[in-house]
Backbone bond lengths (Angstrom), bond angles and torsions (degrees), N, CA, C in turn:
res aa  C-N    CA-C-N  psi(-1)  N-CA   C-N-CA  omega(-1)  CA-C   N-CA-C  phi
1 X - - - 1.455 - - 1.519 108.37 -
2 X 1.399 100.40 114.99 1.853 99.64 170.48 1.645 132.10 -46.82
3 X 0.754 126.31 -178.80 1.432 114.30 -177.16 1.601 94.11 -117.75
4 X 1.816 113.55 154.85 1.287 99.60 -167.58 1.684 124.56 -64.30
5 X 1.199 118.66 -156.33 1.337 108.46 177.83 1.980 110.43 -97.25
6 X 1.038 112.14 -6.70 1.304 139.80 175.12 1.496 119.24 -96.74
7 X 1.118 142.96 58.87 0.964 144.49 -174.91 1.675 145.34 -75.33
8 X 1.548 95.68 -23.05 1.748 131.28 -175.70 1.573 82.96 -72.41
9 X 1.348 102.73 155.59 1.265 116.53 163.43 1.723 125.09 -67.14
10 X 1.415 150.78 143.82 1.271 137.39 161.47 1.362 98.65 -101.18
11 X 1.475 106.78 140.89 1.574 103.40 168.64 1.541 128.35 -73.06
12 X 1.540 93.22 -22.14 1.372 101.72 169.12 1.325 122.78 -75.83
13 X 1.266 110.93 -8.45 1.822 113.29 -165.77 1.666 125.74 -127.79
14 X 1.608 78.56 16.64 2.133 90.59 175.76 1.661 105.59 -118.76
15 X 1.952 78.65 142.87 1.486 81.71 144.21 1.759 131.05 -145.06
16 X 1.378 101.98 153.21 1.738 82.82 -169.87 1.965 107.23 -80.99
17 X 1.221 94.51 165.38 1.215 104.27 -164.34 1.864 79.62 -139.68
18 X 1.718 88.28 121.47 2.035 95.20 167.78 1.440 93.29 -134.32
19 X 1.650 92.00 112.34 1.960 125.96 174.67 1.493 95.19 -62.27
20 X 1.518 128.14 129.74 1.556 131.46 136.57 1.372 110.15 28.96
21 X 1.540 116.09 69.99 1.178 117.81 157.25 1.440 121.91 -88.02
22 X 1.312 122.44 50.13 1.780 133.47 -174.06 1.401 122.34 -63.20
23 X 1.128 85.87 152.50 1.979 92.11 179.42 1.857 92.30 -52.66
24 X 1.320 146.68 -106.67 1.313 161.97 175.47 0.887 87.61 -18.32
25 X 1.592 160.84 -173.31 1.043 155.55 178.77 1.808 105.57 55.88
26 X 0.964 131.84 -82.68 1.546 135.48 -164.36 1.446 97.80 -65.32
27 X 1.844 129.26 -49.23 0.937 123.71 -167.12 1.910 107.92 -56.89
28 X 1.121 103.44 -35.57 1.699 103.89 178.29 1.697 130.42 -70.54
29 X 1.537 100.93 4.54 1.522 132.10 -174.10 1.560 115.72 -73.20
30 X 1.184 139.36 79.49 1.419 124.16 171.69 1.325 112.14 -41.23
31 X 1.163 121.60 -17.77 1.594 107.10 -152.71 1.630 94.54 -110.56
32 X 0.900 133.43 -18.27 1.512 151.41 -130.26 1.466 107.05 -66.18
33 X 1.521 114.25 -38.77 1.570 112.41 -175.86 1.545 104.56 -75.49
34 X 1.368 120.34 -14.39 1.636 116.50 173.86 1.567 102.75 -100.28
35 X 1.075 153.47 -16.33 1.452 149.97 146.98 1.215 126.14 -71.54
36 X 1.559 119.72 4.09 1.277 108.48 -179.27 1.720 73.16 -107.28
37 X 1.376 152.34 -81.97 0.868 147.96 -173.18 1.818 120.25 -20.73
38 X 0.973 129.20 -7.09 0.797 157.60 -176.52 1.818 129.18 -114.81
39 X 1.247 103.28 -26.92 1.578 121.86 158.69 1.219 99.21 -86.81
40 X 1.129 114.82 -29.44 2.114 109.85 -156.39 1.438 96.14 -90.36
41 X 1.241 121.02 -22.12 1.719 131.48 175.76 1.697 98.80 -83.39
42 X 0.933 141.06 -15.28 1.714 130.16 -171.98 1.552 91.55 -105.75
43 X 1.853 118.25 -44.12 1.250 89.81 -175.42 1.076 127.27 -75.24
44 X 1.544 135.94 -23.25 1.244 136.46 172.45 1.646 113.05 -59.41
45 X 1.759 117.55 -33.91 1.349 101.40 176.30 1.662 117.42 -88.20
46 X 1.273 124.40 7.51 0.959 135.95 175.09 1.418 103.94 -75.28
47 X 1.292 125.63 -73.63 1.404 131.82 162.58 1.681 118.91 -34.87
48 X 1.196 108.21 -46.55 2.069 90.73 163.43 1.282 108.84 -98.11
49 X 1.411 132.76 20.06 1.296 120.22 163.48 1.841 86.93 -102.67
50 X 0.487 153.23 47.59 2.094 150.47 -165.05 1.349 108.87 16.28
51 X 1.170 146.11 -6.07 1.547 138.41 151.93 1.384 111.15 5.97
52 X 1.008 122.21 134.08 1.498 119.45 167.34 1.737 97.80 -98.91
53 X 1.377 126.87 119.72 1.512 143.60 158.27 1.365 100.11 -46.16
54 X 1.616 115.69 156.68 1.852 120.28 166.79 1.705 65.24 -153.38
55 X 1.140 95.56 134.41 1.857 118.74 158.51 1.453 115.90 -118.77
56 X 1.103 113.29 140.44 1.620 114.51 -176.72 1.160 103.09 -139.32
57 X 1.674 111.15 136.28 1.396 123.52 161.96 1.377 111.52 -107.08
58 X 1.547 128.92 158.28 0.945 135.27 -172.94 1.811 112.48 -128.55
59 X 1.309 89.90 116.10 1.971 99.51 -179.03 1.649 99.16 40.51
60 X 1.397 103.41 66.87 1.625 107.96 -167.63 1.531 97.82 -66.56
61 X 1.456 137.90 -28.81 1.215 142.44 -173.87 1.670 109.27 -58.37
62 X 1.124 109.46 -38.24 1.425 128.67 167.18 1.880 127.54 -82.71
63 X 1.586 106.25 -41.12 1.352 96.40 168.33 1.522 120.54 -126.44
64 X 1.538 85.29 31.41 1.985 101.96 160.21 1.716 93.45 63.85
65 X 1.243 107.05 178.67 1.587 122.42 -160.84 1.627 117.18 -84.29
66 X 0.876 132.45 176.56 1.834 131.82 175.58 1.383 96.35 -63.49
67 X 1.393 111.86 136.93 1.429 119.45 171.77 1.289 127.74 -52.97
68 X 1.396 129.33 125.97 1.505 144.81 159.45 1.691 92.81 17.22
69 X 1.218 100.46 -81.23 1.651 120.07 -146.53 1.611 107.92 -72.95
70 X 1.752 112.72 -40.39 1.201 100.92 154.04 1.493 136.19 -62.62
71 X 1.613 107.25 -48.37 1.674 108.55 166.15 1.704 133.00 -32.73
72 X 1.385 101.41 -32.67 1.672 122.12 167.40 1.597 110.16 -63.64
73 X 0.682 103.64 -66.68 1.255 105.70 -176.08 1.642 124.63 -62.36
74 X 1.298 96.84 -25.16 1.749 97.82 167.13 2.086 115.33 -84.37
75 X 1.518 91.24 -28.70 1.244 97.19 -178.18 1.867 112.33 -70.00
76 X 1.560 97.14 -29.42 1.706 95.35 165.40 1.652 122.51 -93.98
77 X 1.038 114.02 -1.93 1.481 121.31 139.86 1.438 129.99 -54.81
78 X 1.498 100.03 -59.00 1.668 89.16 174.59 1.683 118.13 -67.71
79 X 1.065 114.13 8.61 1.205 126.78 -150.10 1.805 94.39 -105.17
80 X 1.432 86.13 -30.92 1.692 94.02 -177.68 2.099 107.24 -117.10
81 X 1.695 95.34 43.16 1.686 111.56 170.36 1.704 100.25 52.39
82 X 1.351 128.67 18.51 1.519 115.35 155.84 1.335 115.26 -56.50
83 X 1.523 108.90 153.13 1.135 126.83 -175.00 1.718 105.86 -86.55
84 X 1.204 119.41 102.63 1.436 116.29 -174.63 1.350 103.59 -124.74
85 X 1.395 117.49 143.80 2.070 115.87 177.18 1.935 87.54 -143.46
86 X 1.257 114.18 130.01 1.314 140.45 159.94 0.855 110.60 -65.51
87 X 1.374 140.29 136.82 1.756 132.64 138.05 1.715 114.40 -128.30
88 X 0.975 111.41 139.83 1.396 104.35 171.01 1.515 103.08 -92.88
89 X 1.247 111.80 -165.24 1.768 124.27 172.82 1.486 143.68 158.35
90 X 1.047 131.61 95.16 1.056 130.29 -170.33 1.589 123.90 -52.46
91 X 1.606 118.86 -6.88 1.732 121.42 165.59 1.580 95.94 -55.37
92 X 1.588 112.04 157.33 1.402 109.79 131.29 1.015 128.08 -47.42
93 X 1.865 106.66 -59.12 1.477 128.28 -176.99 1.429 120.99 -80.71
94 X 1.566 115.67 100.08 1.799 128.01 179.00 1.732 94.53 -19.91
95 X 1.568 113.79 -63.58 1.594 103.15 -155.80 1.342 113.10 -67.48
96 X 1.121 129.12 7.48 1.707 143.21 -174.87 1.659 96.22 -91.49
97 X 1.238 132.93 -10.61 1.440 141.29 -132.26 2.281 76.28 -134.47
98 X 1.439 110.65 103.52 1.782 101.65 176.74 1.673 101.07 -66.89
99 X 1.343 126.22 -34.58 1.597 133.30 -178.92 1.342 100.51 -45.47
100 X 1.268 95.92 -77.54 1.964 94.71 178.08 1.771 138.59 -25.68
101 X 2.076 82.36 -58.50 1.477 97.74 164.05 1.324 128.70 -54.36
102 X 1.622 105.72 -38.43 1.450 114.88 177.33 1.351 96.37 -51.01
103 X 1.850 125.90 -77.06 1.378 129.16 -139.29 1.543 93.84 -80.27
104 X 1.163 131.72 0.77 1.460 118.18 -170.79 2.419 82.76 -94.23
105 X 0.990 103.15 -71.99 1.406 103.87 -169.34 1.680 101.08 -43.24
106 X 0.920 127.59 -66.12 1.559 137.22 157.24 2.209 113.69 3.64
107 X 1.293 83.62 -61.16 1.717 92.82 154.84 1.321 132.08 -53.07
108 X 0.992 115.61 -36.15 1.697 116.05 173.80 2.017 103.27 97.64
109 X 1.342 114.85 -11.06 1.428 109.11 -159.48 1.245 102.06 -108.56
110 X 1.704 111.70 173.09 1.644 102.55 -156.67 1.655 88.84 -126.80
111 X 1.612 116.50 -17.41 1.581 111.44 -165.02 2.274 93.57 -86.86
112 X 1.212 107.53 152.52 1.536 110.87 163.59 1.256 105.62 -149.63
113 X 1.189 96.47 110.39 1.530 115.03 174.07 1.853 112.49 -81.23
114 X 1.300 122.76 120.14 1.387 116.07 171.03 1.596 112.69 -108.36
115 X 1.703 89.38 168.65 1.415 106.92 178.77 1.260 97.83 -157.32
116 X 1.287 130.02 163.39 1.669 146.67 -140.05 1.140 150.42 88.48
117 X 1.444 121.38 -164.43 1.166 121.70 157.05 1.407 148.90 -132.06
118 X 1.344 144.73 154.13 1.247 114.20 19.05 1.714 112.87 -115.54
119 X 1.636 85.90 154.40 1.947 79.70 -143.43 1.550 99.52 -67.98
120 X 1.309 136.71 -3.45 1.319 148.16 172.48 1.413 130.92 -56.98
121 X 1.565 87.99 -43.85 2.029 117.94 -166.71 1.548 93.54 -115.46
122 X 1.521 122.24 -98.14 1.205 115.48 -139.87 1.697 103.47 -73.05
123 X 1.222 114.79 -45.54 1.455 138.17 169.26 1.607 101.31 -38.93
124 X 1.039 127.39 -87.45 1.461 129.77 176.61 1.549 126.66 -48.89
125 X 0.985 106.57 -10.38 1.667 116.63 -165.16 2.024 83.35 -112.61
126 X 0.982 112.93 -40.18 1.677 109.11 -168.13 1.886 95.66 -69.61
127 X 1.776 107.64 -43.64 1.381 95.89 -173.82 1.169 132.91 -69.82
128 X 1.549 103.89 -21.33 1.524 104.01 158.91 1.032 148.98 -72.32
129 X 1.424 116.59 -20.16 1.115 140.71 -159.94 1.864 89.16 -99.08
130 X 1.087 117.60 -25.53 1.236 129.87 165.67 1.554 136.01 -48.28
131 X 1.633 89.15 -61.48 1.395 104.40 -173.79 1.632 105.09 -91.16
132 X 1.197 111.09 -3.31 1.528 133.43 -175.65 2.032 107.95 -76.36
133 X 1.237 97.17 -23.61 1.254 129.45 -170.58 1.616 129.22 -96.26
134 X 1.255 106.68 -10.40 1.596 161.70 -120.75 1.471 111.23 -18.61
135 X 1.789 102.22 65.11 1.232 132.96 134.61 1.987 120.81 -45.62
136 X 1.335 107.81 126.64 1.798 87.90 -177.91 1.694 101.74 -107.01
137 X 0.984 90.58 108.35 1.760 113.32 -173.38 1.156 104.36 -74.84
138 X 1.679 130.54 118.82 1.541 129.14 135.27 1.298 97.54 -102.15
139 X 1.618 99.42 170.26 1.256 141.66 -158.48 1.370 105.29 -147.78
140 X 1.469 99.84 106.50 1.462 122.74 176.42 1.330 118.36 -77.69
141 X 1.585 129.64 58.30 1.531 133.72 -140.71 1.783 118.36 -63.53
142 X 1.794 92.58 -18.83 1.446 101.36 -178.39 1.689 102.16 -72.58
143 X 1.094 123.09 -9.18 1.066 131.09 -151.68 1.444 118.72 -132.64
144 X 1.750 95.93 12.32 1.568 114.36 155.19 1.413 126.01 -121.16
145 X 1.347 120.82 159.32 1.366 95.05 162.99 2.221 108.22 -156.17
146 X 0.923 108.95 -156.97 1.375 105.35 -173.77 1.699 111.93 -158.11
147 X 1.424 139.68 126.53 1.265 128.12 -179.89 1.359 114.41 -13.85
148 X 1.188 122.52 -61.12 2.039 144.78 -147.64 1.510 88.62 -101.15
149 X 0.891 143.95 120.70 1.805 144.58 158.71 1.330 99.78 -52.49
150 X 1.112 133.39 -50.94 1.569 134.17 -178.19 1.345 105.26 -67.68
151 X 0.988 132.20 -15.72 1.697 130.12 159.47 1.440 128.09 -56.24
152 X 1.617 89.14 -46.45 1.614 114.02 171.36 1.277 127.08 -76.51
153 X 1.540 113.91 -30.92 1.641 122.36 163.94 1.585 97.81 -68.94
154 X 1.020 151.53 -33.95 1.159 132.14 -160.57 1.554 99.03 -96.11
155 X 1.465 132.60 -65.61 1.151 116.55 -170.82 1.703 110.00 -36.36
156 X 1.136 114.25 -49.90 1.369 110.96 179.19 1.395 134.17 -28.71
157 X 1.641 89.29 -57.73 1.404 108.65 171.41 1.656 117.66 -68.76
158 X 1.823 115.25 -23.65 1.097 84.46 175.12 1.867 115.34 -88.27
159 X 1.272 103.29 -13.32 1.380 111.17 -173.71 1.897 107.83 -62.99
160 X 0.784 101.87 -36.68 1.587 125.22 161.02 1.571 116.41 -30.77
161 X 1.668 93.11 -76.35 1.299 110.86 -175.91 1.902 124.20 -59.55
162 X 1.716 99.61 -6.38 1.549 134.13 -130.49 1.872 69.53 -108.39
163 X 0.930 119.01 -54.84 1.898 129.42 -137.98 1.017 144.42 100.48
164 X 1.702 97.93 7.74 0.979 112.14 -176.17 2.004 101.76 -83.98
165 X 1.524 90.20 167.18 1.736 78.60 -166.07 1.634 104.60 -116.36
166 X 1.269 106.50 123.16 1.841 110.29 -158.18 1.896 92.57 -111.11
167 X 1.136 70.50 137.88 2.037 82.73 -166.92 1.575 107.57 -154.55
168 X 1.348 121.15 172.71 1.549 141.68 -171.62 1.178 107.76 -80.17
169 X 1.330 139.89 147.20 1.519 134.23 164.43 1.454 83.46 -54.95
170 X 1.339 122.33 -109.80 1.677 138.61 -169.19 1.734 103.39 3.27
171 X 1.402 121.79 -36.54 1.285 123.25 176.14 1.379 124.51 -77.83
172 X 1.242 101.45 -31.37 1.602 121.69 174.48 2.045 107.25 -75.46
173 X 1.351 101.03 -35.74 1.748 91.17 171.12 1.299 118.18 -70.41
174 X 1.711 102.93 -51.63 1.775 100.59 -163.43 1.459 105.63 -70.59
175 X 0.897 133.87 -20.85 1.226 141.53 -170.25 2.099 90.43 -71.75
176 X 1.224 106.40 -74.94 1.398 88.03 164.18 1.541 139.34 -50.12
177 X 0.928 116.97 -26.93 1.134 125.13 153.05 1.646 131.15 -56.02
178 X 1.097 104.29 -54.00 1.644 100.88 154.82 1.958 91.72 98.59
179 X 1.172 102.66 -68.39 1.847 94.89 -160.06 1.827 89.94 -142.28
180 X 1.474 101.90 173.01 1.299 127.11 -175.55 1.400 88.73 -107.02
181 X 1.554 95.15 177.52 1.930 124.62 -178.56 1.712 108.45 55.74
182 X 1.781 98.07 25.62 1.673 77.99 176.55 1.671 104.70 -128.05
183 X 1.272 112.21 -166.26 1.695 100.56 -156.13 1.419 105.79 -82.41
184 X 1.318 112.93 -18.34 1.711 132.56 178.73 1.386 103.46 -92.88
185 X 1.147 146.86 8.14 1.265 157.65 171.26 2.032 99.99 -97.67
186 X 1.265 91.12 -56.10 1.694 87.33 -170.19 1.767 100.61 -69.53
187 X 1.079 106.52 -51.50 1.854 115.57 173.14 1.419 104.39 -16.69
188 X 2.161 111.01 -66.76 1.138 116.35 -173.72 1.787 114.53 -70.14
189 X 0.943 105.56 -34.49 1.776 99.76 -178.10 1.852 101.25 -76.17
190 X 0.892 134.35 -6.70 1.441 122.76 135.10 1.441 141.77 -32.62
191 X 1.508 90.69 -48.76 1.573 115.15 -178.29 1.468 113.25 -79.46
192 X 1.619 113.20 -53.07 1.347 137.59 -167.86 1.696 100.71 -65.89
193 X 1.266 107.62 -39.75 2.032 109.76 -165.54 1.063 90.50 -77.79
């Protein structure tokens, strides 16, 4: 499947989506102290870019709740009227999950940008099922990851090969962002430095 003909991000027309970032789950992460830093940088620019957030946990009974450090940061989001919707779920794949579907269509927007884990299973299985849907999926890759690193190079590549569109967080902001010298420009290089 091609990727659409529109590909740049709109600020008006994303939303981020952060897959099962769990205590059990994250703790098994080599990469994890540079991907959570890296989730914690999209969600804050998500929230001054107006993004509406969807967070998902997965069989939270089993891989315990969103981590400490992420949970903070959403809890001072809502704090500052972001648009945030929870779902838990037992799919791999978010769109297998009708809650999700609800709050994802519920938004009005057609782009979903992800971040999480694991970029193999829930991550890869959500983007397809995504763009399958004809959702236009990027993939914020710095901003995924998978137990095995070679797990994570490959989903990529196949999500890639898929149409789906695999890109940088940092690429995924400025791109929303659009231009420098403006007051939402300095907001984001707050976040980004």
């Amino acid at each position: 499947m091609p990727a659409p003909a529109q590909s740049m991000i709109n600020r008006s027309d994303f939303v981020l989506v952060v897959v099962d970032v769990q205590e059990r789950l994250v703790a098994a992460m080599p990469e994890r102290v540079r991907v959570l830093e890296v989730i914690s940088r999209m969600l804050r620019a998500a929230s001054v870019l107006g993004a509406p957030i969807i967070v998902t946990r997965q069989y939270p009974k089993g891989l315990g709740d969103t981590v400490p450090e992420i949970e903070a940061i959403l809890l001072d989001l809502a704090d500052h009227e972001s648009t945030l919707i929870g779902v838990d779920k037992l799919a791999f794949d978010c769109a297998a999950e009708s809650e999700f579907l609800t709050a994802l269509r519920g938004t009005g927007r057609r782009q979903v940008v992800i971040v999480g884990m694991e970029s193999h299973i829930c991550v890869t299985q959500s983007a397809l099922s995504l763009a399958g849907l004809n959702f236009q999926v990027h993939i914020a890759a710095d901003g995924c990851c998978s137990r095995d690193v070679a797990a994570h190079r490959i989903a990529m590549h196949r999500l890639r090969s898929t149409g789906v569109i695999v890109t940088h967080s940092e690429s995924v902001i400025y791109e929303a962002v659009g231009e420098a010298g403006t007051e939402l420009f300095k907001a984001i290089l707050h976040i980004v430095k």
